[in-house]
Structures are given as structure tokens and as C-alpha cells.
C-alpha positions in Angstrom: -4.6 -41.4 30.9 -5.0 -42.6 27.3 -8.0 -44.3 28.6 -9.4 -41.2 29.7 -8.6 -39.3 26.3 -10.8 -42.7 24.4 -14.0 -42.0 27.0 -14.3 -38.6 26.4 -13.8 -38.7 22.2 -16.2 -41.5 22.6 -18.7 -39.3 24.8 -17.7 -36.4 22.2 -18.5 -38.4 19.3 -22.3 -39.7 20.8 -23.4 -36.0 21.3 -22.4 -34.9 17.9 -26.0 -36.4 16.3 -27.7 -35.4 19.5 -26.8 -31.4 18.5 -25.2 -30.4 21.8 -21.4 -30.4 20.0 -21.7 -28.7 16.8 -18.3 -28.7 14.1 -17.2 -25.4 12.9 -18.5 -24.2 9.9 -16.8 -21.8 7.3 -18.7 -18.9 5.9 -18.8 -17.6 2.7 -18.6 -13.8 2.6 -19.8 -11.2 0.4 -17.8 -7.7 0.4 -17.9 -4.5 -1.6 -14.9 -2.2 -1.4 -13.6 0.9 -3.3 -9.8 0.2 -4.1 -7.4 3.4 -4.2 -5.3 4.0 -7.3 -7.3 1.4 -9.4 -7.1 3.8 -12.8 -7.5 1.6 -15.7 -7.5 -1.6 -17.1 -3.8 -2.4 -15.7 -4.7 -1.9 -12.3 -7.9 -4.1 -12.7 -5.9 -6.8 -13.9 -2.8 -6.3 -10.6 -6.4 -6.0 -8.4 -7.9 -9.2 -9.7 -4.5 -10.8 -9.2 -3.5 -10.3 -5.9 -6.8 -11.2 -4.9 -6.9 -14.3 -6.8 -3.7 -15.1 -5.4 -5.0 -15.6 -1.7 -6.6 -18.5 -0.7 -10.3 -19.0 -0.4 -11.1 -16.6 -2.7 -14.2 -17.5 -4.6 -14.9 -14.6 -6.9 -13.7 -11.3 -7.7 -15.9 -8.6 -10.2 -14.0 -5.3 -10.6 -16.2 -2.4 -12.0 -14.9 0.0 -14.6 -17.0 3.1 -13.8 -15.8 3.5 -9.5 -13.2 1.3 -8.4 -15.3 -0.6 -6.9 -14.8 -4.7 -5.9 -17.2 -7.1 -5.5 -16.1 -10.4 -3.9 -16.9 -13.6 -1.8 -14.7 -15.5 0.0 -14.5 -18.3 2.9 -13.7 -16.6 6.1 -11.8 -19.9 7.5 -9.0 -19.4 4.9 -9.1 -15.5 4.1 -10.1 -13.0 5.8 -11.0 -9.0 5.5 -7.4 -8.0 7.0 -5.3 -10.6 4.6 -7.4 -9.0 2.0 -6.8 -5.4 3.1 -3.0 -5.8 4.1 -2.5 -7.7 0.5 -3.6 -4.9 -1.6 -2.1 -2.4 0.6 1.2 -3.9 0.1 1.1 -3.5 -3.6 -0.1 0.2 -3.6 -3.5 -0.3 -3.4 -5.6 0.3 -0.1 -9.4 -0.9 0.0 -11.7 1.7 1.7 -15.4 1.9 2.0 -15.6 -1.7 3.3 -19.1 -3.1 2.9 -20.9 -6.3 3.9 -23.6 -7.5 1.2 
């Protein structure tokens, strides 16, 4: 049996250059999204924070004018629903979810 398991990570391994096994690759995502109750500069900073907290968060811009967040992130450590169930949790719901 372990035999078996060495042939076939062997095989495995010589297709890899050849293009017919390809790895998993992580994304990096770009997302626009009006946060609820964001109301001044207080809020901006909670926002920023709790978003910062998560992992594979790359960058966060809040606007002043509309609530509105920009941010990128790697989908293979965070995801839209971490993001949306984090801020929910503290009092503030993302809505108006946008891909860029």
C-alpha cells in the first residue's frame, strides 16, 4: 500500500510541469460595500478595525461622504461571508455588495 501511495505522488509530481495538475491558486479580491450605521469618524475607526482584524485582509479605504468600503482581500483566508458576519456582529451590516 505505501508503495502504491509513492507511484502515484511520483506520477502526480511528473504531470505538474506538463500542465495537466495545476496547484490551487488564491485570489485577491476587490469589493465595494456601503456599511449601515457608519456615522462619523468613530465608526470609521471600529469599521477599519474589525476588518483589519481578519486575516487576509490587504487593504481597507473607508470614504467619509457615503459609508462606503473599499477593500481587497485573499479569498483563501477571508472570505465575503467572514467579512459580512464580522461587521454584522458588531452592529454594522454591509449592503450593496460590489465586485470591482
Amino acid at each position: 500500500m505505501k508503495l502504491l501511495k509513492t507511484y502515484l505522488l511520483i506520477l502526480a509530481l511528473s504531470l505538474l510541469p506538463m500542465g495537466l495538475v495545476t496547484p490551487a491558486i488564491a485570489e485577491t479580491v476587490q469589493v465595494e460595500f456601503k456599511v449601515v450605521n457608519m456615522q462619523g469618524l468613530t465608526d470609521q475607526y471600529k469599521v477599519r478595525k474589525i476588518l483589519s482584524a481578519l486575516d487576509g485582509i490587504e487593504k481597507v479605504i473607508l470614504t467619509d461622504d457615503n459609508d462606503i468600503v473599499y477593500m481587497v482581500f485573499d479569498d483563501e483566508l477571508s472570505s465575503l461571508f467572514d467579512i459580512k458576519t464580522a461587521l454584522a456582529a458588531q452592529g454594522y451590516p454591509a449592503t450593496e455588495i460590489k465586485s470591482l
